[in-house]
C-alpha positions as CSV (number, residue, x, y, z in Angstrom):
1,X,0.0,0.0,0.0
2,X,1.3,3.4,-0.8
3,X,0.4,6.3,1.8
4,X,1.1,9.9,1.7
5,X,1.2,12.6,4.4
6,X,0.6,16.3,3.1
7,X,-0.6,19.2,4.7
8,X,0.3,22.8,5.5
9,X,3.9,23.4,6.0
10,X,4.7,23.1,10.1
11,X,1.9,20.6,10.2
12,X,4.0,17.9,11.7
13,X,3.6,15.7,8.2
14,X,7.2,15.2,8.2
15,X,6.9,13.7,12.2
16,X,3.7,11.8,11.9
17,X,5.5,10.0,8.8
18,X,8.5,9.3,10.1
19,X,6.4,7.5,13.3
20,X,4.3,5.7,11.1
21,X,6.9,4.3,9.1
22,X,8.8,3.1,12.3
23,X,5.3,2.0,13.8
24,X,4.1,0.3,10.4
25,X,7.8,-1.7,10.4
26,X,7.3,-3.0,13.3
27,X,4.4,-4.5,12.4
28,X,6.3,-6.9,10.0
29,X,6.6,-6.9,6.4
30,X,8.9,-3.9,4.1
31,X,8.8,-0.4,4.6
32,X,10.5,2.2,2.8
33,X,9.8,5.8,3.7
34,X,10.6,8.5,1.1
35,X,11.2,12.1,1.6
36,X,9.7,14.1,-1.3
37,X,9.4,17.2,0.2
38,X,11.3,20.1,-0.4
39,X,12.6,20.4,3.1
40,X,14.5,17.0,3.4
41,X,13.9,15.9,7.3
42,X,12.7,12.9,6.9
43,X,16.0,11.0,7.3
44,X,16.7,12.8,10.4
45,X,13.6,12.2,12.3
46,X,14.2,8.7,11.5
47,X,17.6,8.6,13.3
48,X,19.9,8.4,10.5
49,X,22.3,10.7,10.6
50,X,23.2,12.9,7.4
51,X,26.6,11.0,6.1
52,X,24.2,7.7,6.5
53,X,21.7,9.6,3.9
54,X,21.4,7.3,0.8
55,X,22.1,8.8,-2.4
56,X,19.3,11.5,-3.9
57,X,17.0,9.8,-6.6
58,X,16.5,13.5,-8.1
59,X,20.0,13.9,-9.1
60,X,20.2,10.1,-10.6
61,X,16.9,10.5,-12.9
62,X,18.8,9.5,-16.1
63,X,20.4,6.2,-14.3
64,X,17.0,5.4,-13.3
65,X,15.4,5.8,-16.0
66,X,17.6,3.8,-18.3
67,X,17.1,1.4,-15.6
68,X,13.3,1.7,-15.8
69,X,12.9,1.5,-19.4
70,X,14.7,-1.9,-19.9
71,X,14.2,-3.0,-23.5
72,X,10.6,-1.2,-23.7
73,X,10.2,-0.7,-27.5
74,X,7.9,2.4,-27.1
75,X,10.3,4.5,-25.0
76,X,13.3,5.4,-27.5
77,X,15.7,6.6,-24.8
78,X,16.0,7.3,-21.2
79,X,16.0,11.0,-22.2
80,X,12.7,10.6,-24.0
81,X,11.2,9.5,-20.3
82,X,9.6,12.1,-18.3
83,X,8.3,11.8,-15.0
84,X,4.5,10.7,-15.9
85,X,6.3,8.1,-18.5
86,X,4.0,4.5,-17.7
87,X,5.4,1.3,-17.6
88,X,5.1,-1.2,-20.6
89,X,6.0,-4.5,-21.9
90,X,9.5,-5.0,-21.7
91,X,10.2,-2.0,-19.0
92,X,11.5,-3.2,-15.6
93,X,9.0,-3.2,-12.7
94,X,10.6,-2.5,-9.1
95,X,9.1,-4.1,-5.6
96,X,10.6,-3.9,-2.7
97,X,13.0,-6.4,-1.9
98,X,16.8,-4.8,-2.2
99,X,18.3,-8.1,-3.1
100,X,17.0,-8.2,-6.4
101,X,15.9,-4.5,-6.9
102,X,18.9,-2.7,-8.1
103,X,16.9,0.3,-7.8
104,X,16.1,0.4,-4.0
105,X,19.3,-1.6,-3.6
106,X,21.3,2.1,-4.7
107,X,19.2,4.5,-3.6
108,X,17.9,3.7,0.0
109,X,19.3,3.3,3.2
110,X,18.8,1.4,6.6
111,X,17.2,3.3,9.3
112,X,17.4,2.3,13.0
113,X,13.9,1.3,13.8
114,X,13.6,-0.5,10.2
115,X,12.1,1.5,7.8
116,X,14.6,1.9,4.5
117,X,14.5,5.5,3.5
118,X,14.5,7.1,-0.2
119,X,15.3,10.9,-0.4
120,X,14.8,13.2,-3.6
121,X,17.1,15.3,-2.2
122,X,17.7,18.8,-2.0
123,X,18.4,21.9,-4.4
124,X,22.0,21.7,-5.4
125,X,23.4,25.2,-6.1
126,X,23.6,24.5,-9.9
127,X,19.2,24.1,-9.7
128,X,19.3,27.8,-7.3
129,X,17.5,30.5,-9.8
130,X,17.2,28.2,-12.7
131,X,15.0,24.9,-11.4
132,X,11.6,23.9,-9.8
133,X,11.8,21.4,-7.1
134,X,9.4,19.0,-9.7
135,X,12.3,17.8,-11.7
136,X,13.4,16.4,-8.5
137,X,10.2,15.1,-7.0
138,X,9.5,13.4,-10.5
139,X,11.6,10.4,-9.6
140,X,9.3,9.6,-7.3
141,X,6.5,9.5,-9.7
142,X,8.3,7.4,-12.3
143,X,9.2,4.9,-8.6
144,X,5.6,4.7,-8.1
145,X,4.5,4.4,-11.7
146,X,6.6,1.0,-11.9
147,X,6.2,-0.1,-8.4
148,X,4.5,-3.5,-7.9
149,X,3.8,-3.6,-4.2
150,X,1.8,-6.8,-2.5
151,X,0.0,-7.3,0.7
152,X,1.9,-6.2,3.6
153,X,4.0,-4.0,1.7
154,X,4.0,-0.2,2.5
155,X,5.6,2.9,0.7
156,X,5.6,5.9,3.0
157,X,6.0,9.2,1.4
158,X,6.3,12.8,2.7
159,X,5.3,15.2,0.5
160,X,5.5,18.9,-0.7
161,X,3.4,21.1,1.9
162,X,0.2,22.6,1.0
163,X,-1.6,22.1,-2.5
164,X,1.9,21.7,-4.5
165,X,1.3,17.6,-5.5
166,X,-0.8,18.7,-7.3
167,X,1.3,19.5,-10.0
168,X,0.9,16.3,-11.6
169,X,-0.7,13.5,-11.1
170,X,1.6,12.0,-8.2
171,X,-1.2,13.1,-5.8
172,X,-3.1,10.2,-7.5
173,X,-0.4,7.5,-7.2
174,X,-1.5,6.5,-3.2
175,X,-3.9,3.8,-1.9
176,X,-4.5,6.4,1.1
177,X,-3.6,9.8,1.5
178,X,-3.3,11.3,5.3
179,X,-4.0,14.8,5.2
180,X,-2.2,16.0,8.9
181,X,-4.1,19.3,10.2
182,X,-3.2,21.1,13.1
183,X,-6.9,23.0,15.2
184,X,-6.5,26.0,13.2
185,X,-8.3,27.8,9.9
186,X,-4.7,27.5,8.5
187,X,-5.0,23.7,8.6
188,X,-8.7,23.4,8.1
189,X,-8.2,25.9,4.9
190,X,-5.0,23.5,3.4
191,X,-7.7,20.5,4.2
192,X,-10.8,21.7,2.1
193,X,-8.4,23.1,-1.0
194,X,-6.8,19.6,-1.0
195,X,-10.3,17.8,-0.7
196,X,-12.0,20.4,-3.4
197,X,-8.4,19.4,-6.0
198,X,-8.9,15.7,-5.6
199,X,-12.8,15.1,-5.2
200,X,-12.8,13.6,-8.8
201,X,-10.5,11.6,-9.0
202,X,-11.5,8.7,-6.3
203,X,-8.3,9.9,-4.2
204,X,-9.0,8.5,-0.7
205,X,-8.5,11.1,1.8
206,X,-8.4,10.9,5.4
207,X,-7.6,13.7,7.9
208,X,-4.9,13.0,10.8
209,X,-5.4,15.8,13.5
210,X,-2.0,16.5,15.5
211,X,-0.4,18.6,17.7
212,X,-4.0,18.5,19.3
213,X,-3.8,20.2,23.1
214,X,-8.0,19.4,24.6
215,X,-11.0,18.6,24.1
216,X,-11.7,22.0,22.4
217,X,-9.1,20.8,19.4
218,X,-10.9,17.7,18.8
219,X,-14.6,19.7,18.9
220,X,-12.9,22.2,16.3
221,X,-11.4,19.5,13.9
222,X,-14.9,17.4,13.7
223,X,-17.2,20.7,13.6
224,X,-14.8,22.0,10.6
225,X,-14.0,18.4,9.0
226,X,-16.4,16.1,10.0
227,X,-16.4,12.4,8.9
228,X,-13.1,12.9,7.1
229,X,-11.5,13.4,11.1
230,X,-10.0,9.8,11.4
231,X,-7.8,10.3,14.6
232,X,-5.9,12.8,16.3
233,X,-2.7,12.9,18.0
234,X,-2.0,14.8,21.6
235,X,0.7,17.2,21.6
236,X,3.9,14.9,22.5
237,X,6.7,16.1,25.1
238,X,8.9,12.8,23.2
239,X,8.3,14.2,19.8
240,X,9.4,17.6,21.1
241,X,12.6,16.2,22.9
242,X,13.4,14.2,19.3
243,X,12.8,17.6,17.2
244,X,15.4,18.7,19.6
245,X,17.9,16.3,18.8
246,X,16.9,14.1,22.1
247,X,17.1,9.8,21.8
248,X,14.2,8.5,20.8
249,X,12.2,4.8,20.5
250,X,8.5,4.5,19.8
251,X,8.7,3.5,23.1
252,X,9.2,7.0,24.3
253,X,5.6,7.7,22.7
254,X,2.6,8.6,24.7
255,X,-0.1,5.0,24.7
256,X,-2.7,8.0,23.4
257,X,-0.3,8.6,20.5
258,X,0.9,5.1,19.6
259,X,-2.9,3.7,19.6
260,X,-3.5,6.5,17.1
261,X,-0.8,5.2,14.8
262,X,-2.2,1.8,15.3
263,X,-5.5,3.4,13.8
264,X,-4.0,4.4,11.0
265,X,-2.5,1.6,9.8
266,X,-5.7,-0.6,10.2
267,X,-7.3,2.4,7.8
268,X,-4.6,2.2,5.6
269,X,-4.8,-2.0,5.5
270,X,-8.4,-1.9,4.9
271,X,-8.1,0.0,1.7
272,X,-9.1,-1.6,-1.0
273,X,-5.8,-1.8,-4.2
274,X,-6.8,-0.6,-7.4
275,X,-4.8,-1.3,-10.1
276,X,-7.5,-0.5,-12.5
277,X,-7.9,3.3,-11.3
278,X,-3.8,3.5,-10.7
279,X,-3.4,2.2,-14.3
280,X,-6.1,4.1,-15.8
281,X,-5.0,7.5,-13.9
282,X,-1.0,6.9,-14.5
283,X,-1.9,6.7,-18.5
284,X,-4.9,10.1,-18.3
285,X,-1.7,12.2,-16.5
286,X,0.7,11.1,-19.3
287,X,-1.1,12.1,-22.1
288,X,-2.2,15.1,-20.2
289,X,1.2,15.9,-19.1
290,X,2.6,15.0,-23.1
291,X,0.0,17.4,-24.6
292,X,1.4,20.1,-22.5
293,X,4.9,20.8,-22.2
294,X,6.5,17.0,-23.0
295,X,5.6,16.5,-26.3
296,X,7.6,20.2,-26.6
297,X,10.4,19.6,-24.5
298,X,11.1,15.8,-25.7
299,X,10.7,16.6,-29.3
300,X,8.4,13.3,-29.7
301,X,4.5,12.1,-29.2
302,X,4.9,10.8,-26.2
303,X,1.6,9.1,-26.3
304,X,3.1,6.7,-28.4
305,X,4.9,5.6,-24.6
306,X,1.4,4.2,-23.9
307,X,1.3,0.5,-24.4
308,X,-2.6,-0.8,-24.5
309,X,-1.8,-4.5,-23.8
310,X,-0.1,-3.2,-20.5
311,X,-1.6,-4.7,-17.3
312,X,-0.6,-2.7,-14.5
313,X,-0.3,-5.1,-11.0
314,X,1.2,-8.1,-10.1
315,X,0.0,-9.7,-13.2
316,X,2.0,-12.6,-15.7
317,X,2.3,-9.3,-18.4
318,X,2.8,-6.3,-16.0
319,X,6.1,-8.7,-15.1
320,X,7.2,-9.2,-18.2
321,X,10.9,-8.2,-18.7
C-alpha cells in the first residue's frame, strides 16, 4: 500500500510520517519511507544521521530511467522519459525487496527502527534560480509508476506542503492519503483546497489531527472536518525532545499517540488496491502531461509511450521483462 502525508507546512507531516513508518515496520513486512518534500527531514527524524543519507533519486533520474525503461520498445531513450512516462511490456517493474531491486538496492538506506529510506534530495546550487523542485520530485512519480507492491507492503511518502502535488498526477499515485491538520483555519483551509483538487478523482482522503492540546481541538477538527477526522494525536513532550535532537524509540511515545498510529494503519490496510484506477489515472496524467509541455520539451508524441496491452499489478504481463 502506498500512503502519503501532506498538509500545511509546520503541520507535523514530516513527524507523523516518520512515526508511522517506524510503527508500520514493526508491524512486519517492508517499509520504505521517502522524503519528497522540499525540506529533506525525513531522514533525520528517523535517526539516520546525514553521512548515513542514501544517495538522492532527483540527481540520478537519467540512471534510473535507463534502468526503468529496460528494452521497452515504445520508449526510445531514457531522455525521452519524463516523470509521468508509464510502464510497458518489456520496462523493468521495481518491488521492494533490495536483493534483487537494483533500484532500491542504490538509492535507499537502513534506518534504526527498520524502515529503508529514499530521499529526492535537496536543491543543489547549480538548480538555485534556474529549477523547480518537480524535476526532482518526478523520480518519485516514475518509482511509483513502476512499483509493484503486494499485501503487507507499505511505501511511506512525505510530501510537498500545502496544494503543491498537485502539480501532476503524483497526488493520485497512493492507496491512502493522510491529510495532517493542526486545530487552526490555516490547517482546516489546506484541508478543504486539497479535498475540493482531488474530489474527482477517487483519491482517498483521510484527515490526521496533531499537535491537538484538549477537548476544544478535537470539537474544532470534527465541527470544521467532519467524517473525514479519522484520529488525532496529543501534543507529544517525546516528539518535542526528538525535534530537539533528544534519543528516541517509539517507546518514548505517549499510549494515546501510539494507539492513534495503530489506527491508522488498520485504515490504511483496509483499503481496497486498485490497479484499475492507478493504471487508468497513471496513462490520463501522461497524455495530459505529453500534450502540455512533454511533447515540446522531448521533441516526440509521447503518447506513443502508452502500451494498450499493458496490465498494471502483479499480473504474468505487468512482469514481463
Amino acid at each position: 500500500m502506498r500512503v502519503a502525508f501532506v498538509g500545511k507546512g509546520g503541520s507535523g507531516k514530516t513527524t507523523l510520517s516518520a512515526l508511522f513508518a517506524r510503527y508500520t515496520a514493526r508491524q512486519g513486512g517492508p517499509v520504505v519511507a521517502v522524503d519528497a518534500d522540499i525540506n529533506q527531514h525525513l531522514g533525520m527524524v528517523l535517526g539516520v544521521e546525514e553521512d548515513g543519507l542514501p544517495r538522492p533519486m532527483g540527481s540520478h533520474l537519467a540512471e534510473i530511467k535507463e534502468w526503468l525503461r529496460g528494452d521497452n520498445p515504445r520508449i526510445t531513450s531514457a531522455a525521452a522519459m519524463v516523470k509521468t512516462t508509464p510502464p510497458g511490456r518489456g520496462s523493468r517493474l521495481l518491488n521492494l525487496d533490495p536483493a534483487d531491486d537494483p533500484v532500491h538496492a542504490r538509492f535507499s538506506a537502513v534506518t534504526p527502527e527498520g524502515p529503508r529510506l529514499m530521499v529526492t534530495g535537496p536543491f543543489n546550487e547549480e538548480d538555485l534560480g534556474v529549477a523547480c523542485y518537480h524535476s526532482k520530485v518526478g523520480a518519485v512519480e516514475l518509482y511509483l509508476n513502476h512499483l509493484v507492491d503486494g499485501h503487507g507492503e507499505h511505501v511511506v511518502v512525505d510530501m510537498t506542503a500545502g496544494a503543491d502535488s498537485f502539480a501532476s498526477g503524483l497526488f493520485t499515485r497512493f492507496d491512502m492519503t493522510f491529510l495532517v491538520a493542526e486545530p487552526t483555519r490555516q490547517g482546516v483551509g489546506v484541508y478543504r483546497q486539497y479535498r475540493e483538487y482531488a474530489a474527482d478523482y477517487d483519491v482517498p482522503i483521510a484527515v490526521v489531527g496533531n499537535k491537538v492540546q484538549g477537548p476544544g481541538d478535537v470539537a474544532f477538527l470534527r465541527e470544521h472536518i467532519g467524517d473525514d477526522l479519522l484520529v488525532c494525536l496529543e501534543h507529544s513532550a517525546a516528539v518535542r525532545a526528538m525535534e530537539q535532537g533528544r534519543p528516541f524509540t517509539l517507546e518514548d511515545l505517549e499510549p494515546a499517540n501510539a494507539d492513534a498510529l495503530g489506527v491508522l494503519l488498520k485504515h490504511v490496510d483496509s483499503q481496497e488496491k486498485d490497479w484499475e484506477r492507478f493504471g487508468r489515472q497513471t496513462v490520463e496524467f501522461h497524455l495530459r502531461n505529453a500534450r502540455a509541455w512533454a511533447n515540446r520539451a522531448v521533441g516526440e508524441d509521447l503518447a506513443a509511450q502508452v502500451d494498450p496491452d499493458f496490465v498494471f499489478g502483479p499480473t504474468r504481463v505487468s512482469l514481463q521483462r
